[in-house]
MARFI-993505 format. One record per residue (C-alpha): residue in one letter; x, y, z negated. Coordinates in steps of 0.02 Angstrom, whole numbers, plus 50000, padded with zeros to 5 digits. Example, Ala and Ser with C-alpha at 12.3 -4.5 7.8 and 13.67 -1.06 7.14 Angstrom:
BEGIN
A506154977549610
S506844994749643
! end
This chain:
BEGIN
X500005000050000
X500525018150043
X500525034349894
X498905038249934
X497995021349942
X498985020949764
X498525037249710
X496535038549759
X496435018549669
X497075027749512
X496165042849512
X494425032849548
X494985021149408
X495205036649316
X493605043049323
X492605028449294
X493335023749141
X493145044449088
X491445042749132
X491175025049049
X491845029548883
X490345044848882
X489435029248840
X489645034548642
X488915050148661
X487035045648694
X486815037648547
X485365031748608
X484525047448657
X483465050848791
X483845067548759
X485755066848768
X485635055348905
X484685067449009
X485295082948957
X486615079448832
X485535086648677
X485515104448740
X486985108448678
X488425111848809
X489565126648809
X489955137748943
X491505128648998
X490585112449022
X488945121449093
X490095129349221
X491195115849280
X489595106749310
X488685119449399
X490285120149505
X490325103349528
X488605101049584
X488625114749720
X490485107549786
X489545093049867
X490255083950014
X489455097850145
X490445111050052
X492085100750080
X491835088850232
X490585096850327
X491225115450282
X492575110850357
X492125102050497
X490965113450518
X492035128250542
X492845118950666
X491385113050769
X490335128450779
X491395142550698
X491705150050531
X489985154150464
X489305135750532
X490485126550391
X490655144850278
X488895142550244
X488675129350136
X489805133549986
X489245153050005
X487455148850005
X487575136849837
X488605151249774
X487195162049817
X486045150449727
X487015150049575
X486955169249580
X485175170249617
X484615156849465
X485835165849341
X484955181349374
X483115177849388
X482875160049313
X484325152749190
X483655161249049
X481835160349043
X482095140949091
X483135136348949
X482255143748831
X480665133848868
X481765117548807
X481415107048978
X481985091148990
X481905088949190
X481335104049332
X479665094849354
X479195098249173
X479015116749197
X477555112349359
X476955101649196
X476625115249071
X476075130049188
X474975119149312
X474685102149245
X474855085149309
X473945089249481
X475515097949520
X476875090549428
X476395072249513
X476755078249699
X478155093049668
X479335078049556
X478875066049695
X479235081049828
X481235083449742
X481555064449701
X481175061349887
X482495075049942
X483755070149804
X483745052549835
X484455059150034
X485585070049972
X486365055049829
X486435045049997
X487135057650101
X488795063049943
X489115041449946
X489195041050139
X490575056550115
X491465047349981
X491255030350055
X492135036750217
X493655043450149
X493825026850073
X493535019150237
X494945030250329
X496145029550198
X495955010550172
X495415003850328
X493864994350253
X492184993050330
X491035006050281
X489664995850212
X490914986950083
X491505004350053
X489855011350020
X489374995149910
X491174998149816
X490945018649793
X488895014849706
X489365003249614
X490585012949507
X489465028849519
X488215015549448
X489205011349302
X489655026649250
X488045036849253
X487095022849171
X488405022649021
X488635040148988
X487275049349084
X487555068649092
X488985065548967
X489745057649103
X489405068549241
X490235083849110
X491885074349083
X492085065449253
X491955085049335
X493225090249219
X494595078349283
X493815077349456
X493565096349509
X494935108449448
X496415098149525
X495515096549681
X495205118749659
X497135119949652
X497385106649768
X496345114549902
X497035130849897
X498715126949865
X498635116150035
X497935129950130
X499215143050081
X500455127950107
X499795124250280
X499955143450325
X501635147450253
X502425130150340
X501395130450503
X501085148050532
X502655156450441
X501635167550342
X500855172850505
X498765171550541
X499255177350725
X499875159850757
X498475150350716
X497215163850797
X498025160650962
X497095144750960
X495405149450875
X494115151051017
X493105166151026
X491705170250926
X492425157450804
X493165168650685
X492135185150664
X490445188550619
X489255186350771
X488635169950684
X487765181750571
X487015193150705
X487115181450878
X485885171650915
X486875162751043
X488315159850914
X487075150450796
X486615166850687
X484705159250656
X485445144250619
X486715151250514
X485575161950412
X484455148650409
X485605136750330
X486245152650205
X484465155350142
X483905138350138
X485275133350018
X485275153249930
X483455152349879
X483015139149920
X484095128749797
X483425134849669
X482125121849656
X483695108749648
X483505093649506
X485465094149476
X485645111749452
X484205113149340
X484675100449214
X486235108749202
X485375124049158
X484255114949031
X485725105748935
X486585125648899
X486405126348719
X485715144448751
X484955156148887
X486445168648888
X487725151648913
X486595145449044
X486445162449142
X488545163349115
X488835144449189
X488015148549344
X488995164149400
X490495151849326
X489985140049458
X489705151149610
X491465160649580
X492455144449604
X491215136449732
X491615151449828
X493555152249820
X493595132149850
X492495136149995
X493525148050059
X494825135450065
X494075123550133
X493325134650277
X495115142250307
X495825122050359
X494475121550480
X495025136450578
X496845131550558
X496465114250611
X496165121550792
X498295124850795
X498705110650705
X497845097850784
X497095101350930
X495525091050997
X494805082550865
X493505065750909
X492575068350728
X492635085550662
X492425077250503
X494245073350480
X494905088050499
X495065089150312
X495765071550298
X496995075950448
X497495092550344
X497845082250198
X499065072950274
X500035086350348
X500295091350158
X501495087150014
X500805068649968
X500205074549783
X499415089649871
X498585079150023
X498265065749881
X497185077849752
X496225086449917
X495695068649962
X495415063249805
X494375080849775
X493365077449936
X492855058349857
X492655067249682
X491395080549749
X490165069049837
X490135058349656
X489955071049550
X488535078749658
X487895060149687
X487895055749517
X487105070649455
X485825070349590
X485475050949536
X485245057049347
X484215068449386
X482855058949482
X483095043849365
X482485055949240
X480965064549347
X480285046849385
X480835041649194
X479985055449097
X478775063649228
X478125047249320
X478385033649226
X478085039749030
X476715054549053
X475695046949223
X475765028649167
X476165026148975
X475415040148896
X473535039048981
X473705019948930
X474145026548740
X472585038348748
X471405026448801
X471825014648669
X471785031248558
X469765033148610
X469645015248583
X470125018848399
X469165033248401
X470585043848349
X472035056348426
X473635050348542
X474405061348415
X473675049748285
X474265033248356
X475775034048238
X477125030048373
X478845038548305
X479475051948421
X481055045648420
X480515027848458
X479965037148626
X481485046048638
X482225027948652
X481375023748778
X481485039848878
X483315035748877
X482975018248937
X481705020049100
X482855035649140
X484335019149143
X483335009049224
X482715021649376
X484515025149392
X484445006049477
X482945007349617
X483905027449639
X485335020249699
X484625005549782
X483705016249902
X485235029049914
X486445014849969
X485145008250102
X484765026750166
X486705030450168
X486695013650258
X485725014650406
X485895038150401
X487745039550378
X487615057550439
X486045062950378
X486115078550437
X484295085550484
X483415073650360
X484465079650237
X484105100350299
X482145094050316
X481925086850148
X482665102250071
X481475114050182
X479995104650122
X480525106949963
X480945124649970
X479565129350087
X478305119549945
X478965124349770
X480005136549761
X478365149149759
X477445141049638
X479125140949515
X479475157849541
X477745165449519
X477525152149374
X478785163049286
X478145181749329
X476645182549399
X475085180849249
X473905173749372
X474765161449451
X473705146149413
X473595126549461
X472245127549627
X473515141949684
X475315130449669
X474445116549734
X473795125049876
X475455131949883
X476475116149892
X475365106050039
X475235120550136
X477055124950137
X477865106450134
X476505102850280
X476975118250382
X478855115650377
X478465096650441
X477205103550557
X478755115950625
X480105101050635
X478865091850760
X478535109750866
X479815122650848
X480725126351018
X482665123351009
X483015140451035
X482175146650890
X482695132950756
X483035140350601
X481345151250591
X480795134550539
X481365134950410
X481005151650338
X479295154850378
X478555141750257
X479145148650117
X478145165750165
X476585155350207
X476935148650041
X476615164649953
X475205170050071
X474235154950015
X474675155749820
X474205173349788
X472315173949842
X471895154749803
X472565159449631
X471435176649610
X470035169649685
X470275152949562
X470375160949390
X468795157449298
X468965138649380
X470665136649311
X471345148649170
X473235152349201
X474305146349053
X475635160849061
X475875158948877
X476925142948914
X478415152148973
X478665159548814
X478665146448701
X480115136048653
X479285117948581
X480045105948472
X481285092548513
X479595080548449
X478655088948535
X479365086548699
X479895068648672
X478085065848646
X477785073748827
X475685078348778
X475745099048775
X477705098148824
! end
């Protein structure tokens, strides 16, 4: 074997067993297991909100982006989860936390009700379960270049050590795993890059502009619509706002032991998603000098890597594998969790528990069951979802290896059908269940409706005119539904109990 077969087995190995040995820290806890008792600093908070938006697009496909359609084609992935970050920390981290949430679709929960929680957590654990299958095809691939192995033993190999590791130690695990997995692949990446300039280009951009083609490297993909600028902005907004309404992020924002840490970890996360970004998007025009025609523009970073110092090359691939798990495993948590809590406990157990409470002729409340018996168990079907999760992400990453528009057209439908219905859940008074449920078929059903009918030449308004539809629907389906269905504004300022919540009734 070769230093960097040697290296990446070590660093994997390293990992897993960091993320194994998290196993202590639940302590049997639903609670910790989902969002590690609500209790994280900023440094942790951070370095997983960092870790979560450097996903395998932000490397790979930045990247290979840059060097398939120009700068802002791969530039717009990290800058748009950056913008995300920004956007949460300054309108939603705070009054989130302090509600004491356990997953995203308990918020739909508490202002709406179950007629909207059901389809919204279905909604986000269909898109999640893509984009898990999408970070293991990433991961599984550098594994399969640097290797040699097929891809499906690679894939099998790279799931079932994400397995093992999230179902130990849960978000424990994702916390210490981005730790060791994240900052050397920061330095990494931008030491390579200024490496790659200094040796290559002697200090000199001229050298590798010669052979960046035109339009490639300014900023008519923001304003040309020939140059991809819909497109561009498309993919900018979709991920900016859009985001927002992302399971990973959210629990991450949830487990900040306060609001003010919670709105702090996300601008922590979008300053170094940005300058790894940057990085990242900087090899991808270089690669045009360095290597010429490239067959899969998704090895330009791999390529890169090994035009560096071995420890450098060895950290930037082992950062590219460390990305898609630590975005994959946190996506997988966070679905188990959804279908866990949201599915599983309030929309199957807890309707059985009050109709043997009427049989009894007495509360659910009154039943007698300990709430920490049910935080047990929380901690336990959120294990045990982790299993079908990554079944069906394997099997998607399978047969999709480049998921590409599924993966853009499960996030639309999500954006286009609940980011309204979150946002007005939080400031608007009025905003009530017949108006977010309205909201979220209209919206998802539009953007689907668009994916079938849009001309080429005008994709990306696809994407952003749901979202607008969204709010055209909510606003007057909500006013013209008060009396029907009282809003429940209250909610957002009240911070329940930790039994409370593990009992999942009002919370």
């Amino acid at each position: 074997m070769n230093g960097y077969q040697i290296g990446l087995i070590s660093l994997v190995a390293l990992y897993v067993l960091v993320g194994v040995a998290m196993f202590y820290l639940v302590q049997r806890s639903g609670r910790r297991f989902i969002i590690a008792g609500k209790r994280l600093p900023l440094f942790l908070i951070g370095t997983m909100l960092f870790a979560q938006a450097l996903d395998a697009n932000a490397t790979l496909g930045n990247a290979g982006g840059v060097y398939a359609g120009g700068f802002w084609a791969g530039f717009q992935f990290p800058l748009g989860l950056a913008l995300c970050l920004v956007v949460v920390a300054i309108w939603y981290a705070k009054p989130l936390n302090r509600m004491n949430l356990i997953t995203l679709a308990d918020f739909y929960f508490r202002r709406y009700g179950r007629k909207v929680e059901v389809p919204v957590g279905l909604l986000m654990c269909f898109s999640f379960v893509i984009l898990v299958a999408g970070n293991l095809a990433g991961a599984s691939w550098i594994i399969h270049m640097v290797f040699g192995f097929d891809y499906l033993p690679s894939l099998i190999i790279m799931s079932i050590l994400l397995l093992a590791y999230t179902f130990s130690g849960g978000l424990f695990s994702c916390a210490a795993t981005d730790i060791v997995q994240l900052y050397p692949a920061l330095l990494a990446f931008v030491g390579g890059a200024i490496w790659l300039f200094f040796s290559y280009g002697g200090g000199d951009w001229g050298y590798f502009a010669a052979a960046i083609p035109a339009g490639y490297a300014d900023l008519s993909g923001l304003y040309s619509i020939e140059n991809g600028a819909l497109l561009n902005w498309a993919g900018i907004l979709a991920l900016g706002i859009g985001d927002v309404v992302a399971l990973d992020f959210m629990e991450r924002v949830f487990a900040a032991k306060d609001p003010e840490t919670a709105r702090r970890g996300c601008l922590w996360g979008a300053g170094f998603t940005l300058i790894l970004g940057l990085a990242a998007s900087f090899i991808g025009l270089m690669a045009f000098q360095l290597f010429g025609d490239i067959d899969d523009p998704r090895s330009v970073i791999v390529l890169a890597a090994t035009s560096m110092p071995l420890v450098v090359g060895l950290f930037v691939m082992a950062g590219v594998i460390g990305a898609g798990l630590s975005t994959a495993n946190g996506g997988a948590l966070a679905v188990a969790a959804v279908l866990g809590r949201n599915m599983l406990h309030r929309n199957i157990v807890l309707p059985m528990h009050r109709r043997k409470a009427r049989k009894l002729g007495v509360s659910v409340e009154d039943l007698g069951i300990d709430w920490r018996v049910l935080d047990r168990r929380l901690l336990w079907w959120a294990r045990l979802m982790l299993i079908p999760v990554m079944a069906a992400s394997v099997y998607l990453a399978y047969v999709k290896p480049e998921p590409g528009i599924m993966l853009v057209l499960a996030f639309d439908v999500v954006f286009a059908g609940c980011l309204v219905p979150l946002t007005l859940g939080i400031y608007w008074k009025k905003a009530n269940a017949y108006g977010a449920l309205a909201s979220v078929v209209i919206g998802s059903l539009l953007r689907l409706y668009l994916f079938l009918t849009i001309p080429e030449h005008l994709a990306g308004l696809d994407t952003l005119i749901p979202p607008v539809v969204s709010l055209l629907v909510m606003v007057p389906v909500s006013l013209l539904t008060q009396k029907q269905d009282p809003p429940k504004h209250e909610v957002i300022f009240e911070t329940p109990s930790e039994e409370e919540v593990a009992r999942a009734i009002r919370y």
